[in-house]
C-alpha positions in Angstrom: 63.3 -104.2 -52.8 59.5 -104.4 -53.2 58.0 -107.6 -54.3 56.6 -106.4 -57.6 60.0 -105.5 -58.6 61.3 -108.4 -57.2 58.9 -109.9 -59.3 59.7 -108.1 -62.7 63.4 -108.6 -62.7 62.9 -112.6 -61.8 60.5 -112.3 -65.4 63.4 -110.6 -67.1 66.1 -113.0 -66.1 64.2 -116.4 -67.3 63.3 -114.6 -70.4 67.2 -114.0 -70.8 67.0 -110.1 -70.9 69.6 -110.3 -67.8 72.2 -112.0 -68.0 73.2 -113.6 -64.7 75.5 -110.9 -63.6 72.8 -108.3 -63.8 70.6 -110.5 -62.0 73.0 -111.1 -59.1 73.4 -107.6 -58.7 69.7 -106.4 -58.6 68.8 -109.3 -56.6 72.3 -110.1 -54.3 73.5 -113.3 -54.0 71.5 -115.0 -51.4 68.4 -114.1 -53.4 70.1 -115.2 -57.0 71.2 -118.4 -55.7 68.0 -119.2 -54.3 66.6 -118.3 -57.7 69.2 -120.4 -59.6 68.2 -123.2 -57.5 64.5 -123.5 -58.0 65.0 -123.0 -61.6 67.2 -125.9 -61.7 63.9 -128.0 -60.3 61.7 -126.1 -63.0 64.2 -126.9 -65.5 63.8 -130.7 -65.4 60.4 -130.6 -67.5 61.1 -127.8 -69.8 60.2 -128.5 -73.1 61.2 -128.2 -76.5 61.3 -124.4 -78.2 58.0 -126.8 -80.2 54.6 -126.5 -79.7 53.8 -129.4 -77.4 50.3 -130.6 -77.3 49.0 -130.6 -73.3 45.3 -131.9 -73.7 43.8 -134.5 -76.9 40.5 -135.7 -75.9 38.9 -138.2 -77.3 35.4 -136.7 -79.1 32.3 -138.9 -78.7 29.1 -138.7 -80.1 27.1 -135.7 -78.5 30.3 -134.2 -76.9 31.7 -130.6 -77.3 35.1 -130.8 -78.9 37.6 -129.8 -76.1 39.8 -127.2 -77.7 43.9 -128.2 -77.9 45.6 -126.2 -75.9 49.3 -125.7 -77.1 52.4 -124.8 -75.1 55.3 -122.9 -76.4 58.3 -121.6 -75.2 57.2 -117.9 -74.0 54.2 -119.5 -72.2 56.7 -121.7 -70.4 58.8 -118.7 -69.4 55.9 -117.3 -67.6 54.8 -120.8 -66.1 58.2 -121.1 -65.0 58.3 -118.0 -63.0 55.2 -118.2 -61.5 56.3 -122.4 -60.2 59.6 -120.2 -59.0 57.7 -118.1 -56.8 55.5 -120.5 -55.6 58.1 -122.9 -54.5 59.8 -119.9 -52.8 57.4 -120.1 -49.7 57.8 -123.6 -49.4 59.9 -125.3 -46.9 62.8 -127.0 -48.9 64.9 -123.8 -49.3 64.0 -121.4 -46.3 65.9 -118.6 -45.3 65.8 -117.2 -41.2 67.6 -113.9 -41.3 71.4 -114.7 -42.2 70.7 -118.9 -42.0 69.7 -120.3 -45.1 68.6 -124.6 -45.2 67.8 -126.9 -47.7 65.8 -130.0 -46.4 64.5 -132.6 -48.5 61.4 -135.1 -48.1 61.1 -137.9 -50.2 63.8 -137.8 -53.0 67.4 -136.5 -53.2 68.1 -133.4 -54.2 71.4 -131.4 -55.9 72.0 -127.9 -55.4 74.8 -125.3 -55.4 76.4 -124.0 -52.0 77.1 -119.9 -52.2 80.7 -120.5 -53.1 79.0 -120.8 -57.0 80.7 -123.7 -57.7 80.5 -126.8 -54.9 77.5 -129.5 -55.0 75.5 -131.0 -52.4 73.1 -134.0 -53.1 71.0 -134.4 -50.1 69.4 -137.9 -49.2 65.8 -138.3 -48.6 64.8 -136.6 -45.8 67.9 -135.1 -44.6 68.5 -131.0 -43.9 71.7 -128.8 -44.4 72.0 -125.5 -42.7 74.5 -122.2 -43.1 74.8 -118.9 -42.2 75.0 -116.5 -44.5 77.7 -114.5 -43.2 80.7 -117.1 -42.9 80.3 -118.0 -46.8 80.3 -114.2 -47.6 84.0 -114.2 -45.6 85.4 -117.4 -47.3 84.4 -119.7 -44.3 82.8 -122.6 -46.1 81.3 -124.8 -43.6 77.2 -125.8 -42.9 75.6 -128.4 -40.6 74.2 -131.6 -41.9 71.2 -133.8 -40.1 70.9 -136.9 -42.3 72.9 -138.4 -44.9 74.4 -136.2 -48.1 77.2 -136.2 -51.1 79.3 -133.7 -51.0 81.5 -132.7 -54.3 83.5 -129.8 -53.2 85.3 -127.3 -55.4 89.0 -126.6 -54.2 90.2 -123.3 -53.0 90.0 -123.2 -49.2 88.7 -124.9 -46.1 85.4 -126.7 -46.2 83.7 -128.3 -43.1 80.8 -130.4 -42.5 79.4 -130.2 -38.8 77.4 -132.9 -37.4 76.2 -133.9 -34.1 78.7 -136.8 -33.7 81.6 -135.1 -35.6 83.1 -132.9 -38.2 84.6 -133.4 -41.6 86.7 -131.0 -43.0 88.6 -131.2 -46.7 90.0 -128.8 -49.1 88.3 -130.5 -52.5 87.1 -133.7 -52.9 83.8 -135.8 -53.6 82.6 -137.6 -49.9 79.8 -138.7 -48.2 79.0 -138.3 -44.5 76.0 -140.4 -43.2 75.5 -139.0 -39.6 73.1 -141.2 -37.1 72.0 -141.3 -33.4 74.6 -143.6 -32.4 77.7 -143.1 -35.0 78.6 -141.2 -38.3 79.8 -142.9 -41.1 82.3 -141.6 -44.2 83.1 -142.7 -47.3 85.7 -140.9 -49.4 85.2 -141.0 -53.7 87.9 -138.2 -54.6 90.6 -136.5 -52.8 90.9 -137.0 -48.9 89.5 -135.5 -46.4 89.9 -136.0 -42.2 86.9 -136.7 -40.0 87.3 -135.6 -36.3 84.8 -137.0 -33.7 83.5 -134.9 -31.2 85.9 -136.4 -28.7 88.9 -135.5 -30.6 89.6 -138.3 -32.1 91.0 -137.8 -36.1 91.1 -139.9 -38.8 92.6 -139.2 -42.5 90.0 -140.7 -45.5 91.8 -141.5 -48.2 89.9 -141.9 -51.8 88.3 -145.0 -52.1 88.0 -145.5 -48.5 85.0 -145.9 -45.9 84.8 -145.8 -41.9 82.7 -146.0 -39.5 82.1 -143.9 -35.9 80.6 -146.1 -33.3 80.6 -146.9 -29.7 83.4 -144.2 -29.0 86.2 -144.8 -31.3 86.9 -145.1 -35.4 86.6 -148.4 -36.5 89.0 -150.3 -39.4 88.6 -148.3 -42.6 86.7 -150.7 -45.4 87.5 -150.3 -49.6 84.6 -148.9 -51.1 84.1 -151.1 -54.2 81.1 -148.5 -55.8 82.1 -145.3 -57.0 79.4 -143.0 -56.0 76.7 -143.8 -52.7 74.1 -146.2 -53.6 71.8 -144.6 -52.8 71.5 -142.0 -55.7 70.6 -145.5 -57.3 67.7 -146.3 -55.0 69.2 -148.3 -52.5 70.7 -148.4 -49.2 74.3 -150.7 -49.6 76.0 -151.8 -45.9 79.7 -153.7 -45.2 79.8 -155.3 -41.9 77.3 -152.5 -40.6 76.3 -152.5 -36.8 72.2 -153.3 -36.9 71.4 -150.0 -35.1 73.1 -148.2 -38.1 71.1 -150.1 -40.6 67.7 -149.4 -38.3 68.0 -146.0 -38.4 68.5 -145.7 -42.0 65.4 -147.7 -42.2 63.5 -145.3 -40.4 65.0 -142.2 -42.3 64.1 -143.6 -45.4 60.6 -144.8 -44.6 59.5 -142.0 -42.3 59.0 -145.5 -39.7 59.5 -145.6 -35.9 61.2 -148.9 -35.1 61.0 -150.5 -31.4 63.9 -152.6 -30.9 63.0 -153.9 -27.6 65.3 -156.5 -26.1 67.2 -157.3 -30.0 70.7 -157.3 -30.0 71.8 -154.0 -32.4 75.1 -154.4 -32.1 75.3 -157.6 -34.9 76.5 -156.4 -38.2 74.9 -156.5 -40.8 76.2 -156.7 -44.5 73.8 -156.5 -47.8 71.3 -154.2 -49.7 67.7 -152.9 -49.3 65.6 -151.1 -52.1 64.6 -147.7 -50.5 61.0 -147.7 -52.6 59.5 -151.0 -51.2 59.5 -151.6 -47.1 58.5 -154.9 -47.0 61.2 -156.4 -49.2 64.0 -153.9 -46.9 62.0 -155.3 -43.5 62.9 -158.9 -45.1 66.3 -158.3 -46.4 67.4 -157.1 -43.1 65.5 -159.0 -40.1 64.7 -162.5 -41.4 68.7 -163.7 -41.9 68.6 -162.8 -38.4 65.5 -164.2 -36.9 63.9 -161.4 -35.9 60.5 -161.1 -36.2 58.1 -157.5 -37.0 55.4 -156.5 -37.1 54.2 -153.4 -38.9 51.5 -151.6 -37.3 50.8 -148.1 -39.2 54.2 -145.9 -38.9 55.8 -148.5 -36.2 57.5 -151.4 -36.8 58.2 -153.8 -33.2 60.9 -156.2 -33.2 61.2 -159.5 -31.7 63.5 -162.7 -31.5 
């Protein structure tokens, strides 16, 4: 399809003279869901059907009046596509051929999968990747690099691939946190079974937590909040090796942290606020007496 009418049926959708069917079919369903998606974003400052007032300067003496420029819902429809299609060629949907990946920088994001109807909410600076192809067959599965909540509708397999391990469940709400040394999962709904990359299995029950590290599944923990914490800003740890709490540390902060000779092995039990470093470097070293220094993007450590 050529771009301009590309362009013209993307204008006649978000001014509702498609309906979403239509849409889907013009456009397929890689394309529509794309769309769907970065109208979702869009959609979190639309405003009223109103006139909203954008600009009120304040007149002073010997000033041109600055005329009021008003917004109202048809202007919005065309703003709205035009922030779609710029947000297209940016990197946090991108689609190579028959792999499509969502990766997110500084804030979480929610989006639909292809099967219309399961959720993903990405962590900060995390990535999930398909293909294309398996989704079309009824394969539901993608890789995840980072941290993510998963809400899955039911119908089917679904699998989550990481470098440590897979989860796989058939409709549930989970979390899989997946880090250089371990991969942790924490069941909210249903159940689902984690297998390590060494064959090793585990069943999650709802309401449950374990932890991946050093080789073998560790005691299962009850999870006493009923969604991650951090879709509240915050990063929440129970009896946590150090090295797990290190690396979320640099995933959230975009930081490099040296360990040098500190045990990472000590567990570590407690919350950090993800928006202010210094008061996470505190929370986590100094009931340990470790030391740090920050220096630009690295952080040393020292006890």
């Amino acid at each position: 399809m050529e771009k301009d009418q590309e362009n013209e049926l993307l204008n006649k959708w978000l001014s509702r003279e498609l309906s979403d069917e239509e849409a889907r079919g013009a456009l397929g369903d890689d394309d529509f869901l794309k769309y769907q998606q970065i109208v979702a974003e869009v959609d979190r400052w639309i405003p009223d059907n109103d006139p909203v007032i954008f600009d009120s300067k304040v007149v002073t003496s010997g000033e041109k009046e600055t005329p009021v420029r008003k917004l109202n819902f048809t202007t919005y429809l065309s703003i709205a596509a035009s922030v779609a299609l710029l947000l297209i060629a940016t990197i946090w949907f991108v689609t190579l051929g028959d792999q499509n990946s969502y990766e997110t920088t500084a804030e979480a994001k929610e989006f639909l999968l292809p099967d219309g109807a399961s959720k993903v909410t990405l962590a900060p600076f995390s990535k999930v990747t398909w293909e294309a192809k398996d989704w079309k067959s009824g394969s539901r599965s993608l890789s995840l690099s980072g941290k993510a909540l998963f809400d899955v509708e039911k119908g089917g397999s679904f699998e989550v691939f990481t470098p440590i391990g897979d989860v796989e469940v058939l409709g549930t709400v989970f979390e899989v946190q997946e880090f250089s040394e371990g991969m942790n999962v924490a069941c909210f709904e249903g159940k689902v079974r984690a297998t390590a990359h060494d064959d090793q299995a585990v069943i999650v029950n709802a309401g449950e937590g374990i932890l991946y590290y050093e080789g073998t599944w560790e005691d299962k923990i009850n999870l006493t909040d009923q969604l991650p914490s951090w879709l509240s800003n915050e990063s929440k740890f129970v009896n946590a090796p150090l090295v797990q709490v290190i690396r979320t540390l640099e995933k959230q902060y975009k930081v490099r942290i040296e360990t040098g000779k500190t045990n990472t092995n000590r567990r570590f039990t407690g919350t950090f606020p993800n928006n202010d470093l210094n008061a996470a470097l505190k929370i986590v070293f100094v009931p340990f007496g470790i030391t740090y220094n920050l220096d630009g993007e690295t952080i040393s450590l020292k006890e």
